[in-house]
MIVODO-24845 format. One line per field, with one value per residue (C-alpha): residue number from 0; residue in three letters; z, y, x. Coordinates in Angstrom, 1 decimal. Layout:
BEGIN
k <- (NUM | ...)
r <- (ALA | ...)
zz <- (Z | ...)
yy <- (Y | ...)
xx <- (X | ...)
This chain:
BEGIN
k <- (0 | 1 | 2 | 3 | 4 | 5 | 6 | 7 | 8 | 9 | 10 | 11 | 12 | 13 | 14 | 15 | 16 | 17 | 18 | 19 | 20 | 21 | 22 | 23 | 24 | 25 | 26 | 27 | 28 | 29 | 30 | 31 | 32 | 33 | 34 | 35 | 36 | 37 | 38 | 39 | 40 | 41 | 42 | 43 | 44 | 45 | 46 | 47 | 48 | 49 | 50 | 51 | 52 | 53 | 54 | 55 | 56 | 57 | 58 | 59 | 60 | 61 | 62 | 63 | 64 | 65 | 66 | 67 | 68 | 69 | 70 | 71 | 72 | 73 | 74 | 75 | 76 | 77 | 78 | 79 | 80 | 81 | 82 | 83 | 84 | 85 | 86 | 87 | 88 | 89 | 90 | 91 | 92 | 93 | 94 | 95 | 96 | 97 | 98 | 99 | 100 | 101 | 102 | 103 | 104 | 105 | 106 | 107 | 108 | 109 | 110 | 111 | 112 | 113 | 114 | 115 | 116 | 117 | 118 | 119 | 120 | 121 | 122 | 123 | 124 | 125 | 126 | 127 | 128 | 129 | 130 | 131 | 132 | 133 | 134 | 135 | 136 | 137 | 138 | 139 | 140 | 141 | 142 | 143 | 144 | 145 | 146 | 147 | 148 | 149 | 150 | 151 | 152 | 153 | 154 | 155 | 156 | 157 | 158 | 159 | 160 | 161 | 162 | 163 | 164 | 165 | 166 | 167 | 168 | 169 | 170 | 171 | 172 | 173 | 174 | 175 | 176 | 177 | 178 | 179 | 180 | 181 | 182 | 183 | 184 | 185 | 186 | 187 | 188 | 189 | 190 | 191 | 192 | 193 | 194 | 195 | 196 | 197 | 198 | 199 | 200 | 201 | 202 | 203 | 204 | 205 | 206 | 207 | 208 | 209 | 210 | 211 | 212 | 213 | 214 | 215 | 216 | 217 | 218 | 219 | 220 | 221 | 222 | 223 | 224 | 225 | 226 | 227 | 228 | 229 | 230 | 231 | 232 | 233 | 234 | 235 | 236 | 237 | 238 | 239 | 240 | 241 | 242 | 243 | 244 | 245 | 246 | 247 | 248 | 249 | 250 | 251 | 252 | 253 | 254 | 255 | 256 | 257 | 258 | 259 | 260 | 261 | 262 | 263 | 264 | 265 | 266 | 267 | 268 | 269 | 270 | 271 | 272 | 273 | 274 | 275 | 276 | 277 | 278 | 279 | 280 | 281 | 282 | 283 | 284 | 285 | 286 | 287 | 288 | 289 | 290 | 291 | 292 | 293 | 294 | 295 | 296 | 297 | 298 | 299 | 300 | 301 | 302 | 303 | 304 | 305 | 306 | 307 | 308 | 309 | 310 | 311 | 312 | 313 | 314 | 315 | 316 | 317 | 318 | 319 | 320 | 321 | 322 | 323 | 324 | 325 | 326 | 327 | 328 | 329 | 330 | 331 | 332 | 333 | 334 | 335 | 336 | 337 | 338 | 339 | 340 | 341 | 342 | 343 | 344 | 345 | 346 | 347 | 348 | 349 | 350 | 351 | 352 | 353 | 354 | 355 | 356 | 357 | 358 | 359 | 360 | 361 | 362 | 363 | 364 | 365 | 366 | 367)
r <- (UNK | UNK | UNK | UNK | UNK | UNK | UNK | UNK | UNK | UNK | UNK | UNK | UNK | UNK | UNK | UNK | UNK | UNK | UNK | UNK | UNK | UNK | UNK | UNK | UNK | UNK | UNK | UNK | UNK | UNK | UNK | UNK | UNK | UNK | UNK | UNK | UNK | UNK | UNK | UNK | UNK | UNK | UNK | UNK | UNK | UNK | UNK | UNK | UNK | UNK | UNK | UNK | UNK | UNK | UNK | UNK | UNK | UNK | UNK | UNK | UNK | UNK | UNK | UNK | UNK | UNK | UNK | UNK | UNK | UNK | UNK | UNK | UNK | UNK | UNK | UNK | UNK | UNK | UNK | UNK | UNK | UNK | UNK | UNK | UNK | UNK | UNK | UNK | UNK | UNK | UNK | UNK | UNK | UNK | UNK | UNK | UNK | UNK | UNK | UNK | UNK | UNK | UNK | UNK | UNK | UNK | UNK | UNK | UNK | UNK | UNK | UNK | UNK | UNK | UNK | UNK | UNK | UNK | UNK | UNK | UNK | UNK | UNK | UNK | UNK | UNK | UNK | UNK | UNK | UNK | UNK | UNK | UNK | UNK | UNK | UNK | UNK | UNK | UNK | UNK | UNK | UNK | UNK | UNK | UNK | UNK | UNK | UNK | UNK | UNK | UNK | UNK | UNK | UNK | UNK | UNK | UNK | UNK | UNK | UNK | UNK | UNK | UNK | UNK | UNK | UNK | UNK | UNK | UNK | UNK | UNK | UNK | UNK | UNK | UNK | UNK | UNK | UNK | UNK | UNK | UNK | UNK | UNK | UNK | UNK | UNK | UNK | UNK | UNK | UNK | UNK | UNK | UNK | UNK | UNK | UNK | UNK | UNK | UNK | UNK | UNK | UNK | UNK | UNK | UNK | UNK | UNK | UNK | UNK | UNK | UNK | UNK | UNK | UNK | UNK | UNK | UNK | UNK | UNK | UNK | UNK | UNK | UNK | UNK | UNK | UNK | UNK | UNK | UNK | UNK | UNK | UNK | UNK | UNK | UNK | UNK | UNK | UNK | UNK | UNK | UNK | UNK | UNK | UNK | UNK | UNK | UNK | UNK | UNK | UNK | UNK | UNK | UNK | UNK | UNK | UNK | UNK | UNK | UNK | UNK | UNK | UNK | UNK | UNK | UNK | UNK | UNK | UNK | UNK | UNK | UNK | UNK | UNK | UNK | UNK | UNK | UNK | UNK | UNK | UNK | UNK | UNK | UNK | UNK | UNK | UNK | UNK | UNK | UNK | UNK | UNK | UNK | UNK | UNK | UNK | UNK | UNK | UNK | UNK | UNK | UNK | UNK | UNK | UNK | UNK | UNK | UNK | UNK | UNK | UNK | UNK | UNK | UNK | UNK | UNK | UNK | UNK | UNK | UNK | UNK | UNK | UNK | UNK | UNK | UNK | UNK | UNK | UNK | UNK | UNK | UNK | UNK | UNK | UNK | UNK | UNK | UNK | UNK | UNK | UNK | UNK | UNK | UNK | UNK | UNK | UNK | UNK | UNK | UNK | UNK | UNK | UNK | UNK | UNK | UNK | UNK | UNK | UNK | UNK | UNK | UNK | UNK | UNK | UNK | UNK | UNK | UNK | UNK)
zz <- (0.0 | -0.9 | 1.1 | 0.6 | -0.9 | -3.3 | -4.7 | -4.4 | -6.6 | -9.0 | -9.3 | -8.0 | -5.5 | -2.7 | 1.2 | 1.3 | -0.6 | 1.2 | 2.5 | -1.5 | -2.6 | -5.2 | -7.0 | -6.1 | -10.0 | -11.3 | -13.9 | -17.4 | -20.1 | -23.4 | -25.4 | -29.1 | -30.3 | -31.9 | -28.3 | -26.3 | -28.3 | -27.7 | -24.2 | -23.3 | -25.4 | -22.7 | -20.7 | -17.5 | -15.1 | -13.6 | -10.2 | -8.2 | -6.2 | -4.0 | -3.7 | -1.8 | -2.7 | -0.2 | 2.2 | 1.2 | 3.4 | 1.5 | -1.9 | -4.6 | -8.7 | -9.5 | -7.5 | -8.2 | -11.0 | -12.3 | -12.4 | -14.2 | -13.0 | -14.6 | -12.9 | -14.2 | -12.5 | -14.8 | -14.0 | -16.0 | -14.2 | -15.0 | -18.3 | -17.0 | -14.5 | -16.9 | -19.2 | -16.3 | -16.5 | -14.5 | -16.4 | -14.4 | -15.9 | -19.6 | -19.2 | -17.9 | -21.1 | -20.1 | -23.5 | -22.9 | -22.0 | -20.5 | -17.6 | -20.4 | -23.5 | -25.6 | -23.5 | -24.3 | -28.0 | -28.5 | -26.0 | -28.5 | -31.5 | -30.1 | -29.1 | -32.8 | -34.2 | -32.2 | -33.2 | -37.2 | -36.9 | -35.4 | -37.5 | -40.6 | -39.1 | -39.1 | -42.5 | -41.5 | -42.5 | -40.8 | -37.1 | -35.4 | -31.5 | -28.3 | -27.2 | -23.3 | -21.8 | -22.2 | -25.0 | -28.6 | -31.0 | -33.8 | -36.2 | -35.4 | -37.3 | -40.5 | -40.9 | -39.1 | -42.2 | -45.3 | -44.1 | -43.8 | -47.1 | -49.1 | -47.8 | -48.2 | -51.6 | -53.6 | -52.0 | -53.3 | -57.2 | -56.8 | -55.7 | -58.8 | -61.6 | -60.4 | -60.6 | -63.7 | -65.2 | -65.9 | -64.6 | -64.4 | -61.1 | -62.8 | -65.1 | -62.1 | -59.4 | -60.9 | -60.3 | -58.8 | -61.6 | -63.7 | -61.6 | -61.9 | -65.7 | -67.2 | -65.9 | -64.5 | -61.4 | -63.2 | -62.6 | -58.5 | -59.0 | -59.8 | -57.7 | -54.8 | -55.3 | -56.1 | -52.8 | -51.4 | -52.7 | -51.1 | -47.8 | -48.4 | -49.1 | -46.2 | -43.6 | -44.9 | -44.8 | -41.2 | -40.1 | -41.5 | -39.5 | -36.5 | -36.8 | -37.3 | -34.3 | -32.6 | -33.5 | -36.9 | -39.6 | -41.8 | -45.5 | -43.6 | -42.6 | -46.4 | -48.0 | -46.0 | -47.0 | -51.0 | -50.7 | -49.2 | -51.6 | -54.3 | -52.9 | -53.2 | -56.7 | -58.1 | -56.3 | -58.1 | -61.5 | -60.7 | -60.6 | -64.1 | -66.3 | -66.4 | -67.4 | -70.5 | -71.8 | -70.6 | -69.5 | -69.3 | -67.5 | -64.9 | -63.8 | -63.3 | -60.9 | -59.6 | -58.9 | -57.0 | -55.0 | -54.0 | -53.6 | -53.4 | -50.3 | -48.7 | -49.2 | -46.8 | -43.9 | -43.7 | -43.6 | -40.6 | -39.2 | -39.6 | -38.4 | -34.7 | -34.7 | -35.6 | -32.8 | -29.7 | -28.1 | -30.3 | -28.2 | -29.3 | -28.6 | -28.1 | -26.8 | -26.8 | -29.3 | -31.8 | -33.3 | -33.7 | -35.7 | -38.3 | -38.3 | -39.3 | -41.6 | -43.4 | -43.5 | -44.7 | -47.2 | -48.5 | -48.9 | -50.5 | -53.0 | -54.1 | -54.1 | -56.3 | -59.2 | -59.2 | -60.1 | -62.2 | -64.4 | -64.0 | -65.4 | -62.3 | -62.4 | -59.8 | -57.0 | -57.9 | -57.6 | -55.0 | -53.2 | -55.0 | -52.5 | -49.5 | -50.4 | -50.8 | -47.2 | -45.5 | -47.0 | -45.9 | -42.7 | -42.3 | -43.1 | -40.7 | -38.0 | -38.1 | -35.5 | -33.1 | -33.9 | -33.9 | -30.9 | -29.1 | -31.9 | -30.9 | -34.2 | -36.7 | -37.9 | -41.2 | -41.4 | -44.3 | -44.8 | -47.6 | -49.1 | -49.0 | -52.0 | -50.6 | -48.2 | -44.9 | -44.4 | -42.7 | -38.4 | -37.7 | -34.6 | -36.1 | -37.2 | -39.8 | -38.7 | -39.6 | -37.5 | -39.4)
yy <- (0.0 | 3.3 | 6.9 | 9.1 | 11.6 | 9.1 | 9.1 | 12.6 | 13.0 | 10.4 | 11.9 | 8.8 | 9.5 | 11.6 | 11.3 | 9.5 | 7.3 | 5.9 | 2.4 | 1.3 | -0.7 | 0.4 | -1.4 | -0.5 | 0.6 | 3.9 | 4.0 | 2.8 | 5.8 | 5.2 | 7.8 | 7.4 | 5.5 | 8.8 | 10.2 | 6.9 | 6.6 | 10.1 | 10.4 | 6.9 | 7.7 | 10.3 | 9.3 | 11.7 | 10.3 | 12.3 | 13.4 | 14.5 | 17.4 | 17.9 | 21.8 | 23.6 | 26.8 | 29.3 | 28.6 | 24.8 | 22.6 | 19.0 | 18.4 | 18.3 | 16.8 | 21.1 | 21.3 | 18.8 | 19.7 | 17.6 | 17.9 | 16.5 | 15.2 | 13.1 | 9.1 | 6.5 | 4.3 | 3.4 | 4.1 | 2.6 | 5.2 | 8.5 | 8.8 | 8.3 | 11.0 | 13.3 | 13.2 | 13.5 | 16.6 | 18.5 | 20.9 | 23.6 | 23.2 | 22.7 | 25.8 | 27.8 | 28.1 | 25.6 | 24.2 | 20.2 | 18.1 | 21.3 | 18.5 | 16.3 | 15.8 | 16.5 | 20.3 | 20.3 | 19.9 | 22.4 | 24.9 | 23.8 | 24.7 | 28.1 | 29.2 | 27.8 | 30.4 | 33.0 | 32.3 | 32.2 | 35.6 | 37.2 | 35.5 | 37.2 | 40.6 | 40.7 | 39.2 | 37.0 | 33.7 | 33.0 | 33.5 | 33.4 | 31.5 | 32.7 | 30.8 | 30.5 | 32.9 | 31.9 | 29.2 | 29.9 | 28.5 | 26.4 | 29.1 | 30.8 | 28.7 | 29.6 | 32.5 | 30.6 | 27.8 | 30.7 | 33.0 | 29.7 | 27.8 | 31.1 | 32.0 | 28.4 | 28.1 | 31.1 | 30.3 | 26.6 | 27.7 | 30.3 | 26.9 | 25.0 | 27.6 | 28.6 | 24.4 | 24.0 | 27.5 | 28.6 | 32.3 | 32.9 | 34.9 | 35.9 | 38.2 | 39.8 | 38.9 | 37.5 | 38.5 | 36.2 | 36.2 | 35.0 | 32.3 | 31.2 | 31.5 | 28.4 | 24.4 | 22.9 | 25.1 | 27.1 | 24.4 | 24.7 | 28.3 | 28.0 | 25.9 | 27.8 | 30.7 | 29.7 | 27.7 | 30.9 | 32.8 | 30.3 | 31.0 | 34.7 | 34.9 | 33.1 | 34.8 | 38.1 | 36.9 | 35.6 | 39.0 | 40.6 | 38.4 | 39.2 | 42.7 | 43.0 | 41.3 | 43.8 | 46.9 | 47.8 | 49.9 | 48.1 | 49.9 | 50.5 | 46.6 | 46.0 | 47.9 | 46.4 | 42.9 | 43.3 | 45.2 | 42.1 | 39.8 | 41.9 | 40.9 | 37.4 | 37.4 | 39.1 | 37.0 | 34.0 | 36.1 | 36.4 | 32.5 | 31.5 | 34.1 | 33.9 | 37.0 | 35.4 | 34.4 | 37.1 | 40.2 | 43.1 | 40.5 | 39.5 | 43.3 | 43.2 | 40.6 | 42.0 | 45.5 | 44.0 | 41.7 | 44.0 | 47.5 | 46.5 | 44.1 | 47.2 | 49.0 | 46.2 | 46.1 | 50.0 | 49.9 | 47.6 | 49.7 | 52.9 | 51.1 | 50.7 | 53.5 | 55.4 | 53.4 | 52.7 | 50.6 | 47.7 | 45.0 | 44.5 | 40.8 | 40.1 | 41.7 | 45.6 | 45.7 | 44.0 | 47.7 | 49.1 | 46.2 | 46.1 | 50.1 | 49.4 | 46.6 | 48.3 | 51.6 | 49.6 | 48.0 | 50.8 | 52.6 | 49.4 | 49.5 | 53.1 | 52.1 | 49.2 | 50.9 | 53.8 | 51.3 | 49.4 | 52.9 | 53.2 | 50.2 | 48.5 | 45.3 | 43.7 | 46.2 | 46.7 | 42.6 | 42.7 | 45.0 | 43.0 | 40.0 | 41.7 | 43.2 | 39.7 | 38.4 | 41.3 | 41.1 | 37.4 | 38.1 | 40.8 | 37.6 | 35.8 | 38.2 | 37.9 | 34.2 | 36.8 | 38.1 | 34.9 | 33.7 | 34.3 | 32.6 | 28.6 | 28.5 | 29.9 | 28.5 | 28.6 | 28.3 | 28.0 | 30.0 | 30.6 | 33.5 | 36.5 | 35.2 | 31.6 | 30.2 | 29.4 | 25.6 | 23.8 | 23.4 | 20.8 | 19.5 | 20.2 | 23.2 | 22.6 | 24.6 | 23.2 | 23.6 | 24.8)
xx <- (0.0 | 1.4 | 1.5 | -1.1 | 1.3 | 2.8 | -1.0 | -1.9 | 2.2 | 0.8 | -2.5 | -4.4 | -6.6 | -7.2 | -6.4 | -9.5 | -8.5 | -5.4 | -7.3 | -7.5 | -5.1 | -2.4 | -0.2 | 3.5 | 4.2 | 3.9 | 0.9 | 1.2 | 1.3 | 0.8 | 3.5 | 3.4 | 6.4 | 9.3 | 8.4 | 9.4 | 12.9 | 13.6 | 13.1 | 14.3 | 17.8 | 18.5 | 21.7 | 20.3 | 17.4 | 14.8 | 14.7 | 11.5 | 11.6 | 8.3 | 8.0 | 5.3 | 3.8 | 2.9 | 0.0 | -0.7 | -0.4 | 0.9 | 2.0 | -0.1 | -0.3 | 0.8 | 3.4 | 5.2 | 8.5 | 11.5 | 15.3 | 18.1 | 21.0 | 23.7 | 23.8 | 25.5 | 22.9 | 19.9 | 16.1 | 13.4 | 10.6 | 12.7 | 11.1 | 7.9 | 8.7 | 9.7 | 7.0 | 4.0 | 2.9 | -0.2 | -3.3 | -1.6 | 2.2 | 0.9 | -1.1 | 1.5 | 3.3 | 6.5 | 7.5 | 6.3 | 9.5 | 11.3 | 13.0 | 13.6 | 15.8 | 13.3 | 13.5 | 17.2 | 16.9 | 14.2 | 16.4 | 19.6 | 17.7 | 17.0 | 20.1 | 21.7 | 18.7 | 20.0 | 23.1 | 22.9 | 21.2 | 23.7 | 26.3 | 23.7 | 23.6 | 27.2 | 28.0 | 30.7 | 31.3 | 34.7 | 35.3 | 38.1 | 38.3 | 40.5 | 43.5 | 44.0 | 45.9 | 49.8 | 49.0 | 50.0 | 47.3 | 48.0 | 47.1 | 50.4 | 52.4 | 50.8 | 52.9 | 56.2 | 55.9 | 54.9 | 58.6 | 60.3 | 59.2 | 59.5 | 63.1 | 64.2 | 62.7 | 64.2 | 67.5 | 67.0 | 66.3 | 69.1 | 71.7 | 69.7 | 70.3 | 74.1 | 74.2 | 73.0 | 74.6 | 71.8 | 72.8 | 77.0 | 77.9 | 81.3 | 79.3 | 77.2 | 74.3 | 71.1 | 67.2 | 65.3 | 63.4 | 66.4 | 67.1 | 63.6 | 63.0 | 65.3 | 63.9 | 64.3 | 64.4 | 61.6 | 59.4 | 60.0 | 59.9 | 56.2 | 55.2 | 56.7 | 55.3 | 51.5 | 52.1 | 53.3 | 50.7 | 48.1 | 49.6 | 49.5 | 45.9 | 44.6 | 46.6 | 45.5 | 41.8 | 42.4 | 43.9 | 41.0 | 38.4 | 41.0 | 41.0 | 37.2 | 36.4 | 38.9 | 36.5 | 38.1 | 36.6 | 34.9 | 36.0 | 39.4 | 39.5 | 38.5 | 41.1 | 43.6 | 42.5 | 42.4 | 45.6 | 46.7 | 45.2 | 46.6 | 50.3 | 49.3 | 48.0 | 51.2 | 53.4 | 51.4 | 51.8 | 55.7 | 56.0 | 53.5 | 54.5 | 59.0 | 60.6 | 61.7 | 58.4 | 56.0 | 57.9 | 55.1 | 52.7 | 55.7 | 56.3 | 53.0 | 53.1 | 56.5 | 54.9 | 52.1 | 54.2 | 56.6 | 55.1 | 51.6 | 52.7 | 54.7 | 51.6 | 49.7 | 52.6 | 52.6 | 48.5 | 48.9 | 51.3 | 49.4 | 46.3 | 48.2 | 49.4 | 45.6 | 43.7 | 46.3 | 43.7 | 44.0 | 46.0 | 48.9 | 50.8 | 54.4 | 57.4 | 57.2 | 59.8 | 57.8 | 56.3 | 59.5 | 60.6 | 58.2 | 58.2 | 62.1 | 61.4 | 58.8 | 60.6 | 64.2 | 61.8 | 60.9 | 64.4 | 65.5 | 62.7 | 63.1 | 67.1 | 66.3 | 64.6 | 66.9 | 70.1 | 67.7 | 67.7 | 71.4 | 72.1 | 73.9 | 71.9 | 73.8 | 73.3 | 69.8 | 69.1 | 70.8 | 68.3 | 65.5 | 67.1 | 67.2 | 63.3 | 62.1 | 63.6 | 62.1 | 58.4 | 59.0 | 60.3 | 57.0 | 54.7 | 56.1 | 55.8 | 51.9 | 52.8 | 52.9 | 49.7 | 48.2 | 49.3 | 46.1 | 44.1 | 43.4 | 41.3 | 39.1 | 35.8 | 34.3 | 30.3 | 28.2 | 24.8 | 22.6 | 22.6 | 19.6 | 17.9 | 17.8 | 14.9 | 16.1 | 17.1 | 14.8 | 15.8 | 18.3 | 19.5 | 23.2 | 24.9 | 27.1 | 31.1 | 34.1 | 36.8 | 39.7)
């Protein structure tokens, strides 16, 4: 025989009723089948909490709610707990199966709404995550690997053509671009760069997401970013058109490698400079380097094409050289940047004139 309160909880009876006999088992509820599965998946049992209301006197069917707590132990009743519910609690606008995992998924769905409209109001598709404090993310060795495999590279094709004889030192100091215009080594000159290139690009679209979630501009952020990308396109033009088979298209791509891409280190510089409340990672002597790097970039440059029109070729590649390891060196300063970054996360949405997907229990990110 069961307390009267266990059948007032269950909605049995009444206090009068205590001297009829009850079975010992909860009732029987008959839940259509999708309901059942879902509920009895959930890896959580119900708990019930008796609490009383202000001026009764004993529990009651409406004051009766349910909690969730993690158990390793199983209970074949805690679904059947959870999905009891009173007139008074389904009228008081609780969405049914709020104790439940049924109440979880409906709450998940929510905030993953809330979510993709806020991602839609501020037109991003890439977002960038947080490292913990004193951690450098993985992210940072993006530009560690791009100054590394560039420097290594040109210096590699330089050792391949003064191998093969395909430039003779006796007669002066080559271009790059002479050392990468006979094969084989202009094969590996390609293929460098457009790797290169590849590198470029997406560090300059990952410091753009950075600096817009930083507070930046968004037409200063922009032109910062497609004066980037501009870099990276040349320096892919440098490497498929050689300066033996295309010439006007290669100083093309040599003018927006070089002082296009001096263009974008001096815009990141200038932006630090404009709004002093931007964080700025690393040692403090980090802004005075690439103030010097940029600025001996610069002299170098204007050096470089002035010897060019004086005819000394092999002062003036020599300065092409040492402009090349710097703009690298400048790439690869952006680790220190992203050492705060643990990740970035690219997530798809359709676009204004597409209808909204139907809801899903998953939200498709990729973690990159």
């Amino acid at each position: 025989m069961v307390r009267a309160e266990e059948a007032i909880a269950f909605g049995e009876g009444s206090s009068d009723e205590m001297s009829t006999p009850r079975s010992p088992f909860p009732p029987t509820l008959s839940l259509p089948t999708g309901e059942f599965q879902q509920l009895s998946r959930g890896r959580e049992r119900g708990r019930q909490v008796r609490a009383r209301r202000p001026g009764q006197q004993g529990p009651t069917s409406s004051s009766i709610r349910t909690e969730t707590t993690l158990s390793t132990e199983s209970d074949p009743w805690a679904w059947i707990l959870r999905s009891q519910r009173s007139p008074q609690a389904q009228d008081s606008g609780v969405p049914e199966g709020a104790g439940s995992g049924q109440g979880r998924f409906l709450t998940g769905e929510r905030e993953r709404e809330k979510e993709r409209g806020r991602e839609k109001e501020r037109g991003s598709w890439l977002s960038t995550c947080a490292a913990e404090p004193g951690m450098w993310g993985y992210l940072s060795l993006l530009p560690a690997f791009l100054a590394v495999w560039a420097i290594t590279g040109v210096w590699t094709v330089f050792a391949l053509a003064v191998a093969n004889r395909a430039v003779n030192l006796t007669e002066g100091f080559p271009y790059i671009s002479l050392c990468g215009s006979y094969p084989p080594q202009s094969c590996i000159f390609s293929q460098l760069l457009n790797m290169g290139a590849a590198m470029a690009a997406w560090i300059c679209i990952i410091r753009y997401h950075q600096l817009r979630d930083l507070g930046v501009g968004k037409w200063f952020n922009l032109l910062i970013l497609w004066t980037g990308l501009l870099c990276a396109l040349g320096t892919s033009v440098v490497g498929n058109f050689q300066q033996k088979n295309q010439l006007p298209t290669h100083l093309t791509g040599a003018f927006f490698a070089f002082f296009v891409g001096n263009l974008y280190f001096w815009m990141q510089h200038l932006l630090f400079w404009w709004m002093k409340s931007l964080p700025q990672p690393g040692p403090p002597w980090i802004g005075p380097l690439r103030l010097g790097l940029c600025s001996l970039c610069t002299i170098l440059m204007v050096t470089m094409v002035i010897l060019h029109s004086w005819l000394l070729r092999s002062a003036s590649a020599a300065c092409e050289w040492a402009v090349a390891m710097l703009l690298f060196t400048l790439f690869g300063l952006f680790a220190v940047d992203f050492s705060g970054l643990d990740g970035c996360t690219l997530t798809l949405r359709p676009g204004p004139s597409l209808s909204s997907p139907p809801a899903s229990p998953l939200s498709l990110q990729i973690p990159l």
